[in-house]
C-alpha positions as CSV (number, residue, x, y, z in Angstrom):
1,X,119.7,67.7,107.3
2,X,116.5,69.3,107.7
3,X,116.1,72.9,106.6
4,X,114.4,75.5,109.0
5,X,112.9,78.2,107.1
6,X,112.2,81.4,109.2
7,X,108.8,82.7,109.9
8,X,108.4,85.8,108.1
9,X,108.4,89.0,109.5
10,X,106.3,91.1,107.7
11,X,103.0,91.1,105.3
12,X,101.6,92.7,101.9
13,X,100.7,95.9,104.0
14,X,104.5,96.1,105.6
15,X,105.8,96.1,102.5
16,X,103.0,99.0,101.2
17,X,104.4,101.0,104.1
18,X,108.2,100.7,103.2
19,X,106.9,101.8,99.1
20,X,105.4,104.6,100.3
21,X,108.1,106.4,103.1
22,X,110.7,105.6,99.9
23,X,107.7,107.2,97.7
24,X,108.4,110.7,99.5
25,X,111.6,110.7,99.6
26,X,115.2,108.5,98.4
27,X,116.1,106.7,101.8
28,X,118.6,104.3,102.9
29,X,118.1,100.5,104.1
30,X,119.1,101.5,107.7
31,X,116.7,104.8,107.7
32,X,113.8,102.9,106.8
33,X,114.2,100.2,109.3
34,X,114.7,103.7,112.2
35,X,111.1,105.1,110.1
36,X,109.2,101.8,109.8
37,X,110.7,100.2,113.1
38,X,111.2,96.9,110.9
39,X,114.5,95.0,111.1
40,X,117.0,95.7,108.6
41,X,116.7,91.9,107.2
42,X,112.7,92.5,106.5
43,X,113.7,95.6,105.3
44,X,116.1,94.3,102.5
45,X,113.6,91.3,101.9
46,X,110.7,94.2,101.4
47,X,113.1,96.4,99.1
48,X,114.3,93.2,97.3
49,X,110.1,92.7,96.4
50,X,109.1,96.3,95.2
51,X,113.0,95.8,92.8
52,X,111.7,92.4,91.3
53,X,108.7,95.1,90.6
54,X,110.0,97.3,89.1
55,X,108.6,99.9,92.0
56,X,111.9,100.6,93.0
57,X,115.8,101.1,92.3
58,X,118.8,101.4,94.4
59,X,121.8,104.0,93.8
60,X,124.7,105.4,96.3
61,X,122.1,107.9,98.3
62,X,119.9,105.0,98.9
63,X,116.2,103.7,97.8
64,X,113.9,105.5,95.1
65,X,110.9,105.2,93.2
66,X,111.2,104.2,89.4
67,X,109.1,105.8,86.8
68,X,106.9,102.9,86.9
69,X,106.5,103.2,91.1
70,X,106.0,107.0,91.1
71,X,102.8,106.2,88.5
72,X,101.2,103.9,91.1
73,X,102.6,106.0,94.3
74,X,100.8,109.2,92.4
75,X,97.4,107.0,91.7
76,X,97.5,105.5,95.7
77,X,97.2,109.3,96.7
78,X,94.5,110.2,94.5
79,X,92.3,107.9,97.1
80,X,94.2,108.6,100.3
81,X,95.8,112.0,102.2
82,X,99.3,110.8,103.8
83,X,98.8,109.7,106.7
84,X,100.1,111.9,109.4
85,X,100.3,111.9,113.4
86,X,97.5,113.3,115.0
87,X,98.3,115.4,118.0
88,X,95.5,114.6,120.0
89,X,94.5,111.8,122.3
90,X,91.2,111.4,120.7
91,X,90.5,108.0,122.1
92,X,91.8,108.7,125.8
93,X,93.7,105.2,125.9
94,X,97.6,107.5,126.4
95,X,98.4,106.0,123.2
96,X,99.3,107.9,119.4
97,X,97.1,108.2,117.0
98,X,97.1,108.1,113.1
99,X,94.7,109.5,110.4
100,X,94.3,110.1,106.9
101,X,91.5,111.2,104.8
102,X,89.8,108.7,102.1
103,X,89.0,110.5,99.1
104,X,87.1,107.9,97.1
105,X,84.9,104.9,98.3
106,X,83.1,102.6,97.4
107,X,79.0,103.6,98.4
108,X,77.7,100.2,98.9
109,X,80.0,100.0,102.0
110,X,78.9,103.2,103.2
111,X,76.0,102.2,105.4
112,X,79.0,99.6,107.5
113,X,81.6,102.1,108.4
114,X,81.3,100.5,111.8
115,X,82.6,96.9,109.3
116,X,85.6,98.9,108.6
117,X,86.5,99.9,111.8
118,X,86.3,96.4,113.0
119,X,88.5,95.3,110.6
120,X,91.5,98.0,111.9
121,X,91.0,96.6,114.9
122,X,91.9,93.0,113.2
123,X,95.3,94.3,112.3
124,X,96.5,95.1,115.9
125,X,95.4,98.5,116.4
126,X,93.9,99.6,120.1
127,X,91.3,102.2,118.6
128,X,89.7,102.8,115.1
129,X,87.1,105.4,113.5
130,X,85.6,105.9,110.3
131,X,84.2,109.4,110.2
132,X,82.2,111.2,107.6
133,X,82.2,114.7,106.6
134,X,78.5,115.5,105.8
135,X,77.4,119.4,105.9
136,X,80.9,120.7,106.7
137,X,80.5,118.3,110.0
138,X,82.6,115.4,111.0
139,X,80.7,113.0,113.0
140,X,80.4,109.4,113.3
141,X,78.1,107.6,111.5
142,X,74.9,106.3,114.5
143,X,76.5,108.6,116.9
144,X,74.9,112.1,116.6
145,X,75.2,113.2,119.6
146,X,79.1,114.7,119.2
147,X,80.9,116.1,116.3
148,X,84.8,116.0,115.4
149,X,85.1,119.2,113.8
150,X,88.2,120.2,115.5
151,X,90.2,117.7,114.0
152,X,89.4,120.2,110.6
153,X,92.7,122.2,112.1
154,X,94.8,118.9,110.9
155,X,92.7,117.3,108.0
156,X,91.7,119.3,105.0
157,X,88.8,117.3,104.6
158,X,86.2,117.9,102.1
159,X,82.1,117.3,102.3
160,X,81.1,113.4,101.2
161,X,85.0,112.4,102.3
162,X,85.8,110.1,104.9
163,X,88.4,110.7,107.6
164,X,90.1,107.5,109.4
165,X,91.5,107.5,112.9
166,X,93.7,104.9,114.5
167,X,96.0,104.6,117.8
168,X,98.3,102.1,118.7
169,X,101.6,101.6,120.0
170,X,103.6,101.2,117.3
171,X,103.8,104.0,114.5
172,X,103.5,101.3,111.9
173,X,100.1,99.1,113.1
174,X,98.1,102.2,113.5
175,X,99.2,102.9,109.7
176,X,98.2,99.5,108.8
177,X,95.0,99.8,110.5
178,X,94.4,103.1,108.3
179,X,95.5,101.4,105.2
180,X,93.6,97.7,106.1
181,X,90.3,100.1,106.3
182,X,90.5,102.0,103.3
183,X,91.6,99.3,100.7
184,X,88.1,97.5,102.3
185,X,86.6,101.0,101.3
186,X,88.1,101.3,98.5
187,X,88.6,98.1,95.9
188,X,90.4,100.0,93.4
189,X,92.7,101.3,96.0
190,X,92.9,97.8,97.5
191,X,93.9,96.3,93.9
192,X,96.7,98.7,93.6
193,X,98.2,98.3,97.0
194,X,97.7,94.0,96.2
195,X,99.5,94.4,92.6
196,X,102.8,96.5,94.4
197,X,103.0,94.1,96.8
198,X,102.1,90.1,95.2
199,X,103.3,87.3,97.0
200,X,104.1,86.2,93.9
201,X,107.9,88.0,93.6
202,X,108.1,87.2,97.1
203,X,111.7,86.3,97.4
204,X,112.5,82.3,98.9
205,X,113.9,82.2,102.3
């Protein structure tokens, strides 16, 4: 008889998302699926790879960090602010929007922003921006003719940082989106997020 395997329902980034919502704070299997709107089987599958890790243990009050995945949870967020729900429609598409601020980056990439952006909206999301703070301004890079400083009220962003913005539908692509763009931003960043989540421990279906 022929075996069916089952298509996969999540990816490296899904499972980067489910490390970091255990990262701030011990949660259950069935809270993390309500959070990260995955099923509960990709979200034992996902928990089952960051264990074979090391990243993570389980215990009666649910899902935490070990030792090992609060090292690389405290080194993701020397690159990256959490990324929080803006509330503001900033694109006007009626649809919520995501940002975070990227701390460190790589300069070469600097003058493509509009590369990154492109590559959010790879992922699924509806909207994506890369802005740079440059003289206490937030503005788009090309586009001087308008200025985001009023999204300073929700970012603590700093001069030479980078803030980026994403909307979609669904809580989790918009964070994708954000993460997708900075680990192209970033390589150190994007080597970290690759080593938590290897295909390699990957469990067989």
């Amino acid at each position: 008889m022929e075996v069916v395997r089952t298509l996969r329902k999540f990816d490296e980034l899904d499972i980067m998302l489910t490390f970091l919502e255990i990262g701030h704070k011990t949660v259950s299997r069935e809270e993390l699926a309500t959070i990260t709107e995955f099923g509960e089987g990709s979200i034992k599958s996902m928990i089952k790879i960051l264990k074979n890790n090391d990243f993570v243990s389980t215990e009666k009050k649910g899902n935490k960090l070990t030792e090992k995945g609060k090292k690389y949870f405290s080194e993701i967020y020397k690159f990256i602010s959490p990324i929080i729900k803006i509330n503001q429609d900033i694109f006007r598409d009626n649809l919520n929007c995501y940002g975070c601020i990227l701390r460190k980056y790589n300069k070469n990439k600097q003058e493509k922003l509009y590369v990154a952006r492109e590559k959010g909206i790879r992922v699924g999301c509806n909207s994506a921006m890369v802005l740079t703070c440059e003289n206490d301004l937030l503005k788009v890079q090309y586009v001087e003719e308008f200025n985001f400083n009023f999204l300073k009220k929700e970012f603590d962003i700093k001069n030479k940082e980078l803030l980026i913005v994403t909307s979609s539908n669904k809580k989790t692509i918009a964070e994708k989106g954000i993460l997708t763009i900075s680990c192209y931003l970033n390589e150190e960043l994007n080597n970290i997020i690759s080593l938590i989540a290897t295909k390699k421990m990957w469990p067989k279906l």
